[in-house]
C-alpha positions as CSV (number, residue, x, y, z in Angstrom):
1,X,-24.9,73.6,32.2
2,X,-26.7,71.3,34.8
3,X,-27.7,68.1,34.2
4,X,-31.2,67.0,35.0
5,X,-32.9,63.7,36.1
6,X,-36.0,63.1,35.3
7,X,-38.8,61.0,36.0
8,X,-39.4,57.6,34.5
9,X,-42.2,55.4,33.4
10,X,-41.3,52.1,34.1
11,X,-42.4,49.8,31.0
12,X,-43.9,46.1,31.1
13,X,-41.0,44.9,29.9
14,X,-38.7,46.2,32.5
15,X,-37.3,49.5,30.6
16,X,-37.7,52.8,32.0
17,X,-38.9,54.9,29.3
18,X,-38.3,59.2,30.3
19,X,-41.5,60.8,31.8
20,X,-40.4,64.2,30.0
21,X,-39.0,65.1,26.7
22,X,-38.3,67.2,24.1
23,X,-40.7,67.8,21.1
24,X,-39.0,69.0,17.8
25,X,-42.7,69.9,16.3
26,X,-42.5,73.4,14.5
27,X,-38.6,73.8,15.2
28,X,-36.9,75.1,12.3
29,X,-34.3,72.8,10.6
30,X,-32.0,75.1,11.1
31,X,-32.3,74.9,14.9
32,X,-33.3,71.8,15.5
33,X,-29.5,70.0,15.7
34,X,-28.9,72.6,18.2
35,X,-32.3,72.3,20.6
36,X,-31.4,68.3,20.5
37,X,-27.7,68.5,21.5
38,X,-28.7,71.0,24.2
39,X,-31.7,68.9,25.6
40,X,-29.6,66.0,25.9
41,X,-26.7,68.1,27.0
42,X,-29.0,69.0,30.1
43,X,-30.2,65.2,30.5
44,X,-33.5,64.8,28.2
45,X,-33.2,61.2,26.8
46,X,-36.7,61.5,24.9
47,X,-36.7,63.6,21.3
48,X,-40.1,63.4,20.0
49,X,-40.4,63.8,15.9
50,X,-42.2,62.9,12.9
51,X,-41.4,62.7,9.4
52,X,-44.2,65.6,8.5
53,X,-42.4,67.9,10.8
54,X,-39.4,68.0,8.2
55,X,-36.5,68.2,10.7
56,X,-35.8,64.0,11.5
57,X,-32.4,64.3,10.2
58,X,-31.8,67.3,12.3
59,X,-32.5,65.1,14.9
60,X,-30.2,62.2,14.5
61,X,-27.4,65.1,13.7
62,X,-28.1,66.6,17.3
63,X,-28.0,63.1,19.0
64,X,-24.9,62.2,17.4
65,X,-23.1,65.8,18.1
66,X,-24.3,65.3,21.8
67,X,-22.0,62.2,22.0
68,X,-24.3,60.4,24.6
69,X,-24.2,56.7,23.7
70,X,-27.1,56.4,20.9
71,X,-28.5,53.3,23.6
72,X,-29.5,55.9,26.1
73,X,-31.3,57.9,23.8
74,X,-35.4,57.1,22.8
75,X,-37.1,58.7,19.7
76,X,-40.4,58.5,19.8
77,X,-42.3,58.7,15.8
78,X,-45.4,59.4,14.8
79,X,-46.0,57.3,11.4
80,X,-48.1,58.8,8.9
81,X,-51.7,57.3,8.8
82,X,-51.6,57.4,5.0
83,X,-48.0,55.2,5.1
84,X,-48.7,51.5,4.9
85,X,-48.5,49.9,8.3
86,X,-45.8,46.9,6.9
87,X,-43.4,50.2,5.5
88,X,-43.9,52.0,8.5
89,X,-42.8,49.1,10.9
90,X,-39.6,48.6,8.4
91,X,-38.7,51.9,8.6
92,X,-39.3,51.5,12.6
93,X,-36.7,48.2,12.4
94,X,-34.0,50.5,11.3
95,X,-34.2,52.6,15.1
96,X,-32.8,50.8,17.9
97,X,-34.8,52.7,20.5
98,X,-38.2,53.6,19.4
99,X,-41.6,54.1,21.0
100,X,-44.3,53.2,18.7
101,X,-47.2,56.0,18.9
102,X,-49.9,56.6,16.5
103,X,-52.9,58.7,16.5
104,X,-55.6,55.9,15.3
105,X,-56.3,53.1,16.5
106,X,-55.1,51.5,13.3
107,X,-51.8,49.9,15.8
108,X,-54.6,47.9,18.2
């Protein structure tokens, strides 16, 4: 396989945060583990998940079967609107690398 580099989007902060990544929405369990090591294999860095999609620990299975240093890897998480924000954000503090998105404005 070929590796790919992609585009970035250079953050505020100074980190460069992948233009492109791969979404896990609707991917079976069963498949997911191997649509995340493969992505990453190829030089995706972004997995995109959510907790209603039902396949999050598929996704931390494919990262760590990829072997790529877990530092180089972002996971981007919708929270539930329902959750609390306070249990949200400490279930956030256990990810090193996370982009915080949500689809209220309930974060501003």
């Amino acid at each position: 396989m070929t590796t790919q580099t992609a585009e970035v989007i250079n953050l505020n902060n100074g980190v460069e945060l992948p233009a492109l990544g791969l979404g896990v929405f609707q991917s079976p369990p069963e498949e997911t583990v191997g649509a995340v090591e493969a992505a990453l294999a190829i030089g995706y860095r972004l997995i995109d998940t959510a907790a209603a999609y039902g396949n999050e620990r598929e996704v931390g299975e494919g990262i760590r079967r990829s072997g790529i240093d877990r530092g180089e890897v972002f996971v981007t998480r919708v929270f539930p609107v329902r959750a609390s924000r306070r249990s949200s954000m400490s279930q956030a503090g256990e990810i090193r690398r996370l982009v915080v998105t949500s689809t209220t404005s309930e974060w501003t």
